[in-house]
N, C-alpha and C positions, 0 to 999 in steps of 0.2 A: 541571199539573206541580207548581205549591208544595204542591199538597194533599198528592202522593206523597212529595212530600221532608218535608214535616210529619208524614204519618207514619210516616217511614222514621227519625225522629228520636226520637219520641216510642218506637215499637219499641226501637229501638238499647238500653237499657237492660235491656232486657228478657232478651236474649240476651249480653252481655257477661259473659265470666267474667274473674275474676280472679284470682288466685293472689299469695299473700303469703310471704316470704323471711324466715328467722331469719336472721342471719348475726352470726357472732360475732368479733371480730379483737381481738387487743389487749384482751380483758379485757371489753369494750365492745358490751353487743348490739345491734344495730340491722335494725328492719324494712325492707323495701325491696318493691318491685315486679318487680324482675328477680334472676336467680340470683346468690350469691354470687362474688364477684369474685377471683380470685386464692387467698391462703393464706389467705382466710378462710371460716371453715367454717360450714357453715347446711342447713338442710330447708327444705323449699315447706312449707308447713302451709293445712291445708284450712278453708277458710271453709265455716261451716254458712251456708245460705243464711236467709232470714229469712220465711220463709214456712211457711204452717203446712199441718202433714201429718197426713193422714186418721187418724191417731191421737190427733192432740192439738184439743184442744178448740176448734171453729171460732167461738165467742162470745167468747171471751177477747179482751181490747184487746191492740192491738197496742204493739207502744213508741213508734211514732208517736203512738198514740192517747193513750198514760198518759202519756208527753212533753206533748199536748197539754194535759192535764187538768191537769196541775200547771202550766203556764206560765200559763192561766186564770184557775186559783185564786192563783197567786203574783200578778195581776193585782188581780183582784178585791181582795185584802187589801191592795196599793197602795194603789187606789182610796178602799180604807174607810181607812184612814189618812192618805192625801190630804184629804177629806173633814173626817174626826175633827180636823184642824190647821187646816183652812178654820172648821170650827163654832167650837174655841177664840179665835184669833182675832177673828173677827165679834166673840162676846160679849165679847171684852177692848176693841175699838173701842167697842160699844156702851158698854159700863160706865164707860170714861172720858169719852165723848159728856157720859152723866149728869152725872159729878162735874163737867163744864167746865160744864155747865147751871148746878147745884148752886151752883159757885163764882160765876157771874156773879151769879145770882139773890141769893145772899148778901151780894155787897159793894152790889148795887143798894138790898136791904135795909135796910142801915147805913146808907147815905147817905138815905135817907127820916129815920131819926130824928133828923136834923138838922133837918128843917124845924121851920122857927117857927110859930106859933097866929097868921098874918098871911097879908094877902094875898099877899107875893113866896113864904111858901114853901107855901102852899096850893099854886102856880101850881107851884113847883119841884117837890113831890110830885106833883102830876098827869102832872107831866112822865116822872117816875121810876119809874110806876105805869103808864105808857105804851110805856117802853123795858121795863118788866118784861115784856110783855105781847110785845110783839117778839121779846125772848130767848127766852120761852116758846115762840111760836109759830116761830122758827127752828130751835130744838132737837126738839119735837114732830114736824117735819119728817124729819130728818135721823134720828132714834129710832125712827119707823116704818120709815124704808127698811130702817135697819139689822135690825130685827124681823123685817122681808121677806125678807131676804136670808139671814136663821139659818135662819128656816121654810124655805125653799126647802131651802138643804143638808142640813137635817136629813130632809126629804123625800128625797132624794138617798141620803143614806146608808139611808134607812130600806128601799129596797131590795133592799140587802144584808144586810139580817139574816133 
């Protein structure tokens, strides 16, 4: 019994006609589904149907189809500009990654050329040649991911072009 009524539903559309009203009052046109009302004046006007006739070219897309095609494509171009703001991004994190590298490494620099030609600041340079080494290998970290992560999108985007 639901299979019947499933497709007594799925048909129903199938056979439905319907008819469209001009109706005009007051200056004012308006469509409607039922006949004009009163002293306002209007025609049925006939709806072509949307199906194609043994005359007209059975390969052609349909509007559904060319609707389809463009909702796609107006997709797709999101996507690649979705994308295109993700890749910008990244490389502007990465690049200031650098310069915060850049700057640590810099003032750790400076504070080296204070050591003295003695034992405490041998020790103090060792120290500072230690943390450089930390910096380095903390930023190296965090610079690869971000490398990882452009490569990736730009893989990403690349197949859309």
């Amino acid at each position: 019994m639901k299979r019947l009524v499933a497709l007594l539903l799925l048909a129903a559309p199938l056979c439905a006609h319907a008819e469209v009203y001009k109706c005009t009052q007051g200056g004012k046109t308006q469509y409607q589904d039922t006949p004009c009302a009163g002293a306002a004046t209007g025609a049925a006007l006939k709806i072509r149907e949307n199906t194609p006739s043994a005359s007209s070219d059975a390969n052609a897309p349909s509007d559904v189809d060319r609707i389809n095609a463009w909702r796609e494509s107006n997709e797709r171009e999101r996507e690649k500009a979705s994308l295109d703001r993700q890749i910008k991004n990244a490389e502007i994190d990465r690049a200031d990654l650098q310069k915060k590298m850049d700057g640590e490494l810099a003032a750790l620099k400076i504070k080296k050329l204070y050591a003295k030609n003695n034992l405490a600041g041998a020790t103090w340079e060792q120290s500072i040649s230690t943390e450089m080494q930390a910096v380095t290998t903390k930023y190296d970290a965090q610079l690869r991911a971000a490398d990882a992560t452009i490569a990736d999108l730009k893989a990403q985007r690349a197949k859309y072009d």
